[in-house]
ROLUMNU-883364 format. One line per field, with one value per residue (C-alpha): residue in three letters; residue number from 1; x, y, z. Coordinates in steps of 0.2 Angstrom, whole numbers, m for minus. Example, Ala and Ser with C-alpha at 12.3 -4.5 7.8 and 13.67 -1.06 7.14 Angstrom:
res (ALA | SER) .
n (1 | 2) .
X (62 | 68) .
Y (m22 | m5) .
Z (39 | 36) .
# end
This chain:
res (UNK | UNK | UNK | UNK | UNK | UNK | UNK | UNK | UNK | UNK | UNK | UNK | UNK | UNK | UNK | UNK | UNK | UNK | UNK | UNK | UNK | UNK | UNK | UNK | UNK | UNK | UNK | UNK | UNK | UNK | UNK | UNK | UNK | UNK | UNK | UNK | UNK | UNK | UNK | UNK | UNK | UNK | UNK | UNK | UNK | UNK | UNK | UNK | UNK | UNK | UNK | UNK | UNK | UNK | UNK | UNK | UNK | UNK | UNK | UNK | UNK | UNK | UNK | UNK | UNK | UNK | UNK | UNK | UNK | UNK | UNK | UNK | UNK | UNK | UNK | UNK | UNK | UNK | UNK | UNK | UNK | UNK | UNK | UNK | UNK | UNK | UNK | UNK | UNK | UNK | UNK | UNK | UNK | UNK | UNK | UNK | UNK | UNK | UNK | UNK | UNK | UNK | UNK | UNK | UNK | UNK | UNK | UNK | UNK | UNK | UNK | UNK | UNK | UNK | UNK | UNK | UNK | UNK | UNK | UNK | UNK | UNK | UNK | UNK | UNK | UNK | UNK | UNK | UNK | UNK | UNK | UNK | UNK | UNK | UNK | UNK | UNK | UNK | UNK | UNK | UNK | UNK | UNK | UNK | UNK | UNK | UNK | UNK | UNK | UNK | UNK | UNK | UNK | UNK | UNK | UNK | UNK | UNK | UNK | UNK | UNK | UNK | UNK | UNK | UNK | UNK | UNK | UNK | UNK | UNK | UNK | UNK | UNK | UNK | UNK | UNK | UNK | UNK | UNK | UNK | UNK | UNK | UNK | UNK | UNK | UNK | UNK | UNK | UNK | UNK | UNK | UNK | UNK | UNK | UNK | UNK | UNK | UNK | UNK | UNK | UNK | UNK | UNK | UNK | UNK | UNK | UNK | UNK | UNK | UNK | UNK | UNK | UNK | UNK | UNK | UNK | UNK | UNK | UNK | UNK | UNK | UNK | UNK | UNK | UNK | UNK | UNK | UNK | UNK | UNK | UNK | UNK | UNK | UNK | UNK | UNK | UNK | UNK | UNK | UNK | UNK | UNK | UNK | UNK | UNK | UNK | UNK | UNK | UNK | UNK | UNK | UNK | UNK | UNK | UNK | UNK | UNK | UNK | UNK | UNK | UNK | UNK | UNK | UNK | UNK | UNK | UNK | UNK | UNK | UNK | UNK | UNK | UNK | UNK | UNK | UNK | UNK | UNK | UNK | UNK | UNK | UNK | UNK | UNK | UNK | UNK | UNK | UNK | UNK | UNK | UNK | UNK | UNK | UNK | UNK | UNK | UNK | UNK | UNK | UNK | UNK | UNK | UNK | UNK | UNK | UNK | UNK | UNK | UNK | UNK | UNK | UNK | UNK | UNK | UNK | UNK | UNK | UNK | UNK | UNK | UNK | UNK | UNK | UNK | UNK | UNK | UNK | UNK | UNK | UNK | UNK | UNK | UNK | UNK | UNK | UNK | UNK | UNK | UNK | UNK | UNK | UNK | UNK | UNK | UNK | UNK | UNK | UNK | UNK | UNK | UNK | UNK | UNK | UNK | UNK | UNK | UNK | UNK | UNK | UNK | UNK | UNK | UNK | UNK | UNK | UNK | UNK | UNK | UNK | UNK | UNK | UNK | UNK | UNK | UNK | UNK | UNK | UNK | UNK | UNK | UNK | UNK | UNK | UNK | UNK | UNK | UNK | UNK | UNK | UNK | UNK | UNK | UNK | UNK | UNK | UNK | UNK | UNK | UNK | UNK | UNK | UNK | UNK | UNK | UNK | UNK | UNK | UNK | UNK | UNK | UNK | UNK | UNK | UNK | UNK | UNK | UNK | UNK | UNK | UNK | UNK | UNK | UNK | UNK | UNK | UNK | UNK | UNK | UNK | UNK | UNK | UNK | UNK | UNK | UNK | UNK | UNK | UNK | UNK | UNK | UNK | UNK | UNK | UNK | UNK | UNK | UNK | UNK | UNK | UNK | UNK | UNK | UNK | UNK | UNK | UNK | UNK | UNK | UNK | UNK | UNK | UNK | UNK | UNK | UNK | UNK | UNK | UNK | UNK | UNK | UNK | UNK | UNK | UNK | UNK | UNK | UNK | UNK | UNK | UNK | UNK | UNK | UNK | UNK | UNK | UNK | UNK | UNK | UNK | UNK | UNK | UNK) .
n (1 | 2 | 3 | 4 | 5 | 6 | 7 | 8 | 9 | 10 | 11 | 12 | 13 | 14 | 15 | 16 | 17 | 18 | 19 | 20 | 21 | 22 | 23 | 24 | 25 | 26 | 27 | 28 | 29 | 30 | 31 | 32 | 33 | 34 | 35 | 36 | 37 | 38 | 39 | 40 | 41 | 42 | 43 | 44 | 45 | 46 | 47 | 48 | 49 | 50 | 51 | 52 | 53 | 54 | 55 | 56 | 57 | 58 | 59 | 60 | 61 | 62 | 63 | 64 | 65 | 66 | 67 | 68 | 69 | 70 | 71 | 72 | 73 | 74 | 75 | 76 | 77 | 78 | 79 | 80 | 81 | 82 | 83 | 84 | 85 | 86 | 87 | 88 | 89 | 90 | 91 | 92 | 93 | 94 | 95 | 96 | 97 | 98 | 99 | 100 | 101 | 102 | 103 | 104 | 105 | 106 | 107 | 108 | 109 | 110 | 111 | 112 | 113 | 114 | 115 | 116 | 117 | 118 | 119 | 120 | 121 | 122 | 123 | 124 | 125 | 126 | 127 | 128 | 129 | 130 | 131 | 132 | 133 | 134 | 135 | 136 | 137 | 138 | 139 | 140 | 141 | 142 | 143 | 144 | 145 | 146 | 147 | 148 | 149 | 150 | 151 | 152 | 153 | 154 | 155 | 156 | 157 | 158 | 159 | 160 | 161 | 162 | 163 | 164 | 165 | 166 | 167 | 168 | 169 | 170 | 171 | 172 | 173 | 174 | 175 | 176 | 177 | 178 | 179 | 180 | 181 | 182 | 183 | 184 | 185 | 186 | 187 | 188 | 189 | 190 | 191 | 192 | 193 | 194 | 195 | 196 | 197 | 198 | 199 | 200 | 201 | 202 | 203 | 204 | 205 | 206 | 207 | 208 | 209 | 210 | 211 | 212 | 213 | 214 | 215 | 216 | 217 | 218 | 219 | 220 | 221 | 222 | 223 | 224 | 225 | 226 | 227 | 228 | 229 | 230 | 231 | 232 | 233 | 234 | 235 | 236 | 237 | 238 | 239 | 240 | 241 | 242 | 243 | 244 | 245 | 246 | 247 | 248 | 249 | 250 | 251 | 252 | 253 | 254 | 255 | 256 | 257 | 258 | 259 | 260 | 261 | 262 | 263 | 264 | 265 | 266 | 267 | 268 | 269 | 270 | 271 | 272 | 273 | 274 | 275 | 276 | 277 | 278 | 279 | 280 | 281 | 282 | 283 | 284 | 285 | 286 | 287 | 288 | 289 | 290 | 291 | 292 | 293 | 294 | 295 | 296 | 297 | 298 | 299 | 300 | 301 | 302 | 303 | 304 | 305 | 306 | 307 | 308 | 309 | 310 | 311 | 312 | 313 | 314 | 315 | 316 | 317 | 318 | 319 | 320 | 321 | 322 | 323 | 324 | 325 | 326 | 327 | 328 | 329 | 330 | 331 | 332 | 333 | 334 | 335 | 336 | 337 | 338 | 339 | 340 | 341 | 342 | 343 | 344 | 345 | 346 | 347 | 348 | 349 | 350 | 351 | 352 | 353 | 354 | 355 | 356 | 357 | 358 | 359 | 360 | 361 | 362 | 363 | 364 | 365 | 366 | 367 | 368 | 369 | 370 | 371 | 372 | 373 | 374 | 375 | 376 | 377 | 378 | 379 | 380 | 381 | 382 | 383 | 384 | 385 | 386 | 387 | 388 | 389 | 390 | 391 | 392 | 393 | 394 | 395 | 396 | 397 | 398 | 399 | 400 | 401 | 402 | 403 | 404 | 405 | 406 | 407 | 408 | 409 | 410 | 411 | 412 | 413 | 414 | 415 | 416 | 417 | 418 | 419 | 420 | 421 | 422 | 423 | 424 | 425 | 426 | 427 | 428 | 429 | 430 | 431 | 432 | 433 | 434 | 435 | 436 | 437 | 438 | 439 | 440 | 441 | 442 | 443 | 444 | 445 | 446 | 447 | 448 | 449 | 450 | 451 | 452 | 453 | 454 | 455 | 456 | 457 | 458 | 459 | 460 | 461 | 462 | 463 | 464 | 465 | 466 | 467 | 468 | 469 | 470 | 471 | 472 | 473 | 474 | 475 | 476 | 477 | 478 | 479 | 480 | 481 | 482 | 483 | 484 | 485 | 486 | 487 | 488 | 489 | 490 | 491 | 492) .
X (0 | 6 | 6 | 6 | 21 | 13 | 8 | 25 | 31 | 18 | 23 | 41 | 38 | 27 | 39 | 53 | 41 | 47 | 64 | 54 | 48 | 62 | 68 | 52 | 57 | 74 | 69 | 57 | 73 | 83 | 71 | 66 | 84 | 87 | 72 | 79 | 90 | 76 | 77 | 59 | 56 | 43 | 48 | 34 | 44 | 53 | 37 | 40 | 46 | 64 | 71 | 54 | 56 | 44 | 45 | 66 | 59 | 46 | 61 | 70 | 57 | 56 | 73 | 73 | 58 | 55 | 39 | 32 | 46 | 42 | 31 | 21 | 16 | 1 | 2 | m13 | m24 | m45 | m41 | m33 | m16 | m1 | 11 | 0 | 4 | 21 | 23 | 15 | 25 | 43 | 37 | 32 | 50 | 60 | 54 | 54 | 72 | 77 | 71 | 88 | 79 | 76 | 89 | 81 | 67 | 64 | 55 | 62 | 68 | 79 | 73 | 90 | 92 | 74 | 87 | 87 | 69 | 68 | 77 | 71 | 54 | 61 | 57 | 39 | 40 | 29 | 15 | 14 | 10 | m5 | m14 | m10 | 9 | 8 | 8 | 24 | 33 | 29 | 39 | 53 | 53 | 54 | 72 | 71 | 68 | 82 | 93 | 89 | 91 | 106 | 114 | 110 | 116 | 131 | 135 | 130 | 141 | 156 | 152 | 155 | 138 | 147 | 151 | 135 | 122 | 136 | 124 | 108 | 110 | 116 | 101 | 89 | 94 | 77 | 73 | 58 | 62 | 54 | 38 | 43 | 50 | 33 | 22 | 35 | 36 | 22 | 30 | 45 | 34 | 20 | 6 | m5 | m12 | 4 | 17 | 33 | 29 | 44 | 54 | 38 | 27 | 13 | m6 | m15 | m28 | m14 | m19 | m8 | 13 | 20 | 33 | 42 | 54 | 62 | 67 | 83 | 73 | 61 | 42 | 38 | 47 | 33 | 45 | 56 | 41 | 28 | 43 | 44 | 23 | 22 | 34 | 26 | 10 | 16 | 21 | 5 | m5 | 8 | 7 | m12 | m13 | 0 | m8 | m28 | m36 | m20 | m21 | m7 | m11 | 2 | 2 | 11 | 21 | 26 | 10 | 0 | 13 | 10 | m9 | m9 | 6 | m8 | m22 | m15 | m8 | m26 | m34 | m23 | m24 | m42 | m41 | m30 | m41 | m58 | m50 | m43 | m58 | m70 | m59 | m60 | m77 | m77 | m67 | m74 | m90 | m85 | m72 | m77 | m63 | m64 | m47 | m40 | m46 | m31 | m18 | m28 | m16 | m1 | 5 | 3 | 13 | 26 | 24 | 25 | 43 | 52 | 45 | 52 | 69 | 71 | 67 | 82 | 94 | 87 | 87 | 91 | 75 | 57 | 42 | 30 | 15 | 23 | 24 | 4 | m3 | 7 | 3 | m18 | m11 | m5 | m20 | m26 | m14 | m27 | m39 | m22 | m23 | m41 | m44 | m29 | m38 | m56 | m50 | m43 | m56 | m67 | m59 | m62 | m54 | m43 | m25 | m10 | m8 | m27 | m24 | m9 | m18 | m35 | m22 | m15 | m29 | m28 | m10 | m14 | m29 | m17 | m1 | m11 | m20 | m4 | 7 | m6 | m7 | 13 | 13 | 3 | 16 | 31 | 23 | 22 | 42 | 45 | 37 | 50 | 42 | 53 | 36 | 29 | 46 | 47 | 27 | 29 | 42 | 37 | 19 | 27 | 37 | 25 | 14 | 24 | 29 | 13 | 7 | 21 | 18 | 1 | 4 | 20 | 20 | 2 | m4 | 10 | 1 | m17 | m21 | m34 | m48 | m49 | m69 | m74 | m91 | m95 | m105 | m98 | m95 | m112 | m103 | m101 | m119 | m122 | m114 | m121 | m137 | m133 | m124 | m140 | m151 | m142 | m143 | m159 | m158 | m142 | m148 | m156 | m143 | m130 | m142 | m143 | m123 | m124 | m136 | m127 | m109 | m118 | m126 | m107 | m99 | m113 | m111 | m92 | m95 | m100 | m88 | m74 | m90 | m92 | m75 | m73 | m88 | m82 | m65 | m75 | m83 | m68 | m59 | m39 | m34 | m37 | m52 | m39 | m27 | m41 | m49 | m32 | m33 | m19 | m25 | m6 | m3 | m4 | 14 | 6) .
Y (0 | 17 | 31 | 49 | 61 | 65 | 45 | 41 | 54 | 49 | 32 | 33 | 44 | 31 | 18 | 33 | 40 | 37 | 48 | 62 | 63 | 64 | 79 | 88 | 91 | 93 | 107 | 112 | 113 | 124 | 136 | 140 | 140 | 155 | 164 | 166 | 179 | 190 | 208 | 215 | 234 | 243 | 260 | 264 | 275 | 261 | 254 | 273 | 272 | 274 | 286 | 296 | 317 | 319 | 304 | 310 | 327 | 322 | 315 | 329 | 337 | 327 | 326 | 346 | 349 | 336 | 341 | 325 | 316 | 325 | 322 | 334 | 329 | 341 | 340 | 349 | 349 | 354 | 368 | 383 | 375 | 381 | 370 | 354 | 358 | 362 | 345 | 335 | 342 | 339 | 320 | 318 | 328 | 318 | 300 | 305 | 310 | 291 | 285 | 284 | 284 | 305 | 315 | 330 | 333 | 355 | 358 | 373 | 389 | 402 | 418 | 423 | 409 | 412 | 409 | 391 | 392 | 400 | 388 | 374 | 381 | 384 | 366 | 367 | 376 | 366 | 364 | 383 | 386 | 393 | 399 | 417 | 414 | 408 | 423 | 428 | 412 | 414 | 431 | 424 | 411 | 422 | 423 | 442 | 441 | 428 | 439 | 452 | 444 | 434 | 450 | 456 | 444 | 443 | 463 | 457 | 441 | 453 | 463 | 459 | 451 | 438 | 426 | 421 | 423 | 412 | 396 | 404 | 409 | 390 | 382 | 395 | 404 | 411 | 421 | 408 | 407 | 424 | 415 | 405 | 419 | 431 | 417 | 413 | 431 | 426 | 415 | 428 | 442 | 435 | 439 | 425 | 412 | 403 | 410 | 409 | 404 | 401 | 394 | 383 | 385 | 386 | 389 | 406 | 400 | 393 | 374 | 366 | 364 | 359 | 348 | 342 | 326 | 321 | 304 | 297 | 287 | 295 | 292 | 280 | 267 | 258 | 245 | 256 | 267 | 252 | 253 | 273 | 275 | 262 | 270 | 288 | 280 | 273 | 287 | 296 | 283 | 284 | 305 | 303 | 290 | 299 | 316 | 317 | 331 | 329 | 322 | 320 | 321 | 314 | 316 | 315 | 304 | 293 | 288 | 289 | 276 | 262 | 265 | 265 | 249 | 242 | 241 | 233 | 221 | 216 | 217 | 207 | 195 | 192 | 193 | 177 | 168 | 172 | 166 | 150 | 147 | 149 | 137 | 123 | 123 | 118 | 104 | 98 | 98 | 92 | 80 | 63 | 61 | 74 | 75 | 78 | 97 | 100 | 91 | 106 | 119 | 110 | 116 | 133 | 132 | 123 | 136 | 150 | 144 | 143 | 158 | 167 | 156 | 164 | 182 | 180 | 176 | 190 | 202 | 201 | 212 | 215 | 227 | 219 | 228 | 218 | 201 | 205 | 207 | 193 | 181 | 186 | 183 | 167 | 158 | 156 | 144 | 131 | 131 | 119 | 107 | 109 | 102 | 88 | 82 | 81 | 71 | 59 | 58 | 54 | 44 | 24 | 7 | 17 | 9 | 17 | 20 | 25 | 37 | 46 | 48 | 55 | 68 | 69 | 80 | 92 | 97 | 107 | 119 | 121 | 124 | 137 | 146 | 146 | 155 | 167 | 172 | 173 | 182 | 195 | 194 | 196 | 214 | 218 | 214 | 226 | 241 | 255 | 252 | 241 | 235 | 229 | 221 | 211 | 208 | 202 | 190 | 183 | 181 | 171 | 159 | 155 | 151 | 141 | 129 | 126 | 123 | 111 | 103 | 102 | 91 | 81 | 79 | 78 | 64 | 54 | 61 | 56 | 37 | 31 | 23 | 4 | 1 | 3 | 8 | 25 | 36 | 52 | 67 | 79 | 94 | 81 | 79 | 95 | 101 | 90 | 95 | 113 | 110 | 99 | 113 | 128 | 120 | 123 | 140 | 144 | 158 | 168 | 167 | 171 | 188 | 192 | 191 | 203 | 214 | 213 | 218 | 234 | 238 | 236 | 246 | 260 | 259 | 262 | 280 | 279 | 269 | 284 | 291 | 275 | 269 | 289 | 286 | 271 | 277 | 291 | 281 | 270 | 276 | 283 | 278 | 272 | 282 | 285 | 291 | 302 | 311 | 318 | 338 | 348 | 365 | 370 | 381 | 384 | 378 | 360) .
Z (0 | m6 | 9 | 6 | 14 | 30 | 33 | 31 | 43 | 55 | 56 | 56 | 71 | 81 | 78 | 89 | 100 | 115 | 106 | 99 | 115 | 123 | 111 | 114 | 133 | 128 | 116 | 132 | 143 | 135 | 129 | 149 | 149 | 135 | 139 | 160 | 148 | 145 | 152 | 154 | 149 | 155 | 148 | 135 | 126 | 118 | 107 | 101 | 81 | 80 | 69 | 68 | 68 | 79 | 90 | 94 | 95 | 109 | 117 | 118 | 124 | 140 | 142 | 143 | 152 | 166 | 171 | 168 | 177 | 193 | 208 | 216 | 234 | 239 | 260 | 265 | 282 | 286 | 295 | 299 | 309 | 302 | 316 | 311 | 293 | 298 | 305 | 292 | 278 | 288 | 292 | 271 | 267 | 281 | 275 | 256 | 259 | 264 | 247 | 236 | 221 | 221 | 213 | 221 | 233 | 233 | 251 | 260 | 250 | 259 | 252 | 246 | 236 | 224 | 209 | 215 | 215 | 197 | 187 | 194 | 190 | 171 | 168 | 170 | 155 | 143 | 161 | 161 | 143 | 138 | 123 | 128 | 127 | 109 | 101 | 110 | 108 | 89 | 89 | 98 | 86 | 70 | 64 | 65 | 83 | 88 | 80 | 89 | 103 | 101 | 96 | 115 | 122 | 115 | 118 | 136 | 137 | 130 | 150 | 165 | 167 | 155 | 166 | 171 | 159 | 147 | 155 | 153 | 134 | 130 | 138 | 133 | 116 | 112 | 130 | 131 | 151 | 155 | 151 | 169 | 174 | 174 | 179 | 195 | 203 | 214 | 223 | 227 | 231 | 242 | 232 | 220 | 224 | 231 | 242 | 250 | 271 | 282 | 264 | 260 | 246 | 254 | 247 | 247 | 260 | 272 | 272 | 258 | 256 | 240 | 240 | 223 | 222 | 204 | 202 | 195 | 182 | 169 | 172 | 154 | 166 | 175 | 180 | 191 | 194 | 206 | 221 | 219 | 222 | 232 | 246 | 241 | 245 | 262 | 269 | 264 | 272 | 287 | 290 | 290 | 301 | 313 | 312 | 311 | 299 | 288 | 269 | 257 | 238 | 226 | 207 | 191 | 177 | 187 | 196 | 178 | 172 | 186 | 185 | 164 | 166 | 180 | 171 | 153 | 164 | 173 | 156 | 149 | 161 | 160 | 141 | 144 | 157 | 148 | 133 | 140 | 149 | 135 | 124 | 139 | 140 | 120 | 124 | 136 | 129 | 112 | 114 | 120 | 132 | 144 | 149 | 132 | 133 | 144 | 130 | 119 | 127 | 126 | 106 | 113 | 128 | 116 | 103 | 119 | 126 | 110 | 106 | 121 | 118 | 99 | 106 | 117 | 105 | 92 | 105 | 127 | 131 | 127 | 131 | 143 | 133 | 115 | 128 | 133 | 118 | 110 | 122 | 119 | 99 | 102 | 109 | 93 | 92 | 104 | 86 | 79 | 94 | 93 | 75 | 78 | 95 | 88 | 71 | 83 | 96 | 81 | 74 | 84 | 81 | 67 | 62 | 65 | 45 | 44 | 58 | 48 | 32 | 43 | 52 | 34 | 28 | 42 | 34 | 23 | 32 | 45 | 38 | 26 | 42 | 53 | 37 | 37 | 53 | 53 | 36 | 48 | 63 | 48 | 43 | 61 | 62 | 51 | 59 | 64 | 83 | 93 | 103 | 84 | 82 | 95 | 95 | 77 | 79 | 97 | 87 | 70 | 80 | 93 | 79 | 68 | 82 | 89 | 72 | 70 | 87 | 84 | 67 | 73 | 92 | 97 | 86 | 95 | 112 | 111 | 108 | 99 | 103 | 101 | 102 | 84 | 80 | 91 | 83 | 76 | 89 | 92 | 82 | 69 | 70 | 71 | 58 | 46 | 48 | 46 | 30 | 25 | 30 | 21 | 5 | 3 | 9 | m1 | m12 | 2 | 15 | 1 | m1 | 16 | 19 | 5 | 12 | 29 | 21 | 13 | 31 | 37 | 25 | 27 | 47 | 45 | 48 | 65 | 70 | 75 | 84 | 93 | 97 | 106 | 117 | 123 | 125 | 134 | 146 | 149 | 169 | 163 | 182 | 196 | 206 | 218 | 206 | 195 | 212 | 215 | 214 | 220 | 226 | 231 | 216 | 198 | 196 | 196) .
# end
């Protein structure tokens, strides 16, 4: 008898199974092994496109204004008690101070040191912006007014002032600091809605203290970023436990990043679960051997590791959003195991080379839906975004080698039944009765997909209208996170 490829392939593995086997957990082994290597990043900016204009000049622009790298701690008490306030802002200052991972945490101010105070407020540059001050950015922008200025400052920096405005004209060659600079006189001459009280900046009703912290590490790193709040939020919870009537509010980057980081992680989680869940119950429902629902998964956590192993070698770190949404792509990879499983719970008192030409025809539906699906990854590869890269690649090879396991390994993995003569599965039956019933209904339903694709294509218009009322109704944070309103001063 004359055997097609695949039969051939199947039965020279049965006959070396226990060997094939064998180099499955091998193969298991050291991919857990390779993939230990895998550094995972959780700075955001690195699914940014590289090499982008405007991605490198947003970059530039946080690495020269760190607004959004700094924390603003809000220490504020319910009533008029300067000395409580006093005492609840030293406690915050004193325990922050104890966290080596501030670079800089700006409390008191001695009044002859406002300089200090001024340039350190020239990075909340981009926060104090308004529409009003365009129009007078846009004429320091216009070459005629750079020259003119330039042309100042360089009759100045030929004086005796040279010496120190040399650093002020190198880190602002366009006089864009006096829009800090007006917006800051406030705070050194008592008046506004913020004020300088006994070298704290203190709010205009007397019942909040600003204190600012910057981090060594930039707020896009949610990794680094879940120790930092996590303290912060410690010794919040610790002050106002110790001193009643006292509440500390704590906002920015770094606490948006952990919240955003927080809650892709939990959806993606429960993507997961759901998804496994769901694909369980089919088995179980439709398989006739209820414990081969669990051998379903097993392609996929094959096709999973390896995956991982290959991304190490191509490149020692990746994005845990890319890892997230991968892993969500790659259960479509339980639909191989699926189709393998149910051809051979269906198929009783088969012979081994029966059983490799009734795999035999699932070679081609499978092999043609995994390239697909990889073809899809492979375009994603080659996105300028390092988190599409490393998506794309993590997504093609988990899909090629649970595709692979699910055509060489697992047929070696489920045994056949030997009582011959079980009727078909229910879906079987099902399914045949549907394809008999649709038949006869063939024109009509052909006429109503038509009629339905029309409908689609005509909704389309409303579909940016709807996707922005969902994303509208969709929390950004965490309540306790959104509810958080400094009332210190406009500098936050």
């Amino acid at each position: 008898m004359k055997f097609d490829l695949y039969t051939r392939l199947y039965l020279w593995l049965v006959a070396r199974r226990r060997v094939v086997l064998v180099a499955t957990l091998l193969v298991v082994a050291a991919s857990l092994v390779i993939s230990s290597r895998i550094r995972l990043e959780e700075d955001i900016l690195d699914t940014l496109p590289k090499n982008d204009r405007r991605v490198e000049e947003y970059k530039y622009v946080l690495r020269k204004f760190r607004q959004i790298d700094r924390v603003f701690l809000d220490v504020g008490v319910n009533r008029d008690d300067p000395d409580t306030l006093a005492r609840a802002a030293e406690e915050v200052y004193a325990a922050l101070s104890t966290n080596t991972a501030f670079t800089k945490i700006m409390f008191r101010f001695e009044m002859g040191g406002q300089a200090k105070v001024i340039d350190y407020l020239t990075g909340a540059l981009p926060n104090l912006f308004t529409a009003a001050d365009a129009g007078a950015l846009e004429q320091k922008l216009e070459p005629a007014g750079v020259r003119e200025y330039l042309t100042v400052m360089r009759r100045k920096l030929a004086g005796p002032e040279g010496m120190v405005l040399k650093n002020v004209v190198a880190a602002d060659p366009i006089g864009s600091s006096a829009l800090v600079i007006n917006k800051a006189v406030p705070l050194q001459t008592g008046f506004g809605d913020a004020q300088i009280v006994d070298g704290r900046i203190t709010s205009g009703d007397g019942r909040h203290v600003l204190i600012l912290a910057e981090p060594k590490f930039s707020s896009s790193n949610s990794g680094e970023s879940v120790a930092l709040v996590a303290d912060m939020l410690q010794v919040a919870r610790a002050v106002e436990k110790e001193i009643p009537g006292v509440h500390v509010a704590i906002t920015g980057g770094h606490l948006m990043s952990v919240d955003n980081a927080t809650l892709i992680k939990g959806d993606g989680k429960r993507c997961v679960l759901l998804g496994m869940a769901a694909m369980l119950v089919l088995c179980l429902t439709a398989f006739r051997r209820r414990w081969l629902a669990t051998v379903a998964f097993l392609p996929s956590l094959f096709g999973t590791l390896v995956a991982a192993a290959v991304l190490a070698i191509w490149n020692n770190h990746i994005s845990a959003i890319a890892t997230g949404f991968a892993t969500i792509a790659i259960g479509i990879t339980v639909d191989y195991a699926i189709y393998v499983i149910y051809h051979l719970d269906n198929a009783s008192g088969l012979s081994r080379p029966d059983v490799g030409r009734h795999v035999s025809r699932l070679v081609v539906p499978i092999s043609v839906g995994a390239l697909t699906t990889i073809a899809a990854f492979v375009v994603m590869a080659s996105s300028p975004m390092g988190g599409y890269q490393q998506l794309g690649v993590f997504g093609a090879a988990g899909v090629l080698f649970s595709a692979a396991f699910a055509l060489v390994v697992l047929p070696l993995l489920v045994p056949i039944p030997k009582q011959s003569g079980q009727p078909p599965l229910w879906l079987t039956r099902l399914m045949e009765r549907f394809h008999h019933w649709q038949a006869g209904w063939r024109p009509w339903l052909v006429l109503a997909m038509l009629a339905f694709t029309v409908e689609t294509v005509t909704a389309c218009g409303g579909v940016e209208l709807f996707f922005a009322t969902i994303a509208a109704a969709l929390p950004p944070l965490r309540p306790a996170t959104a509810s958080v309103k400094p009332t210190c001063s406009p500098l936050v």
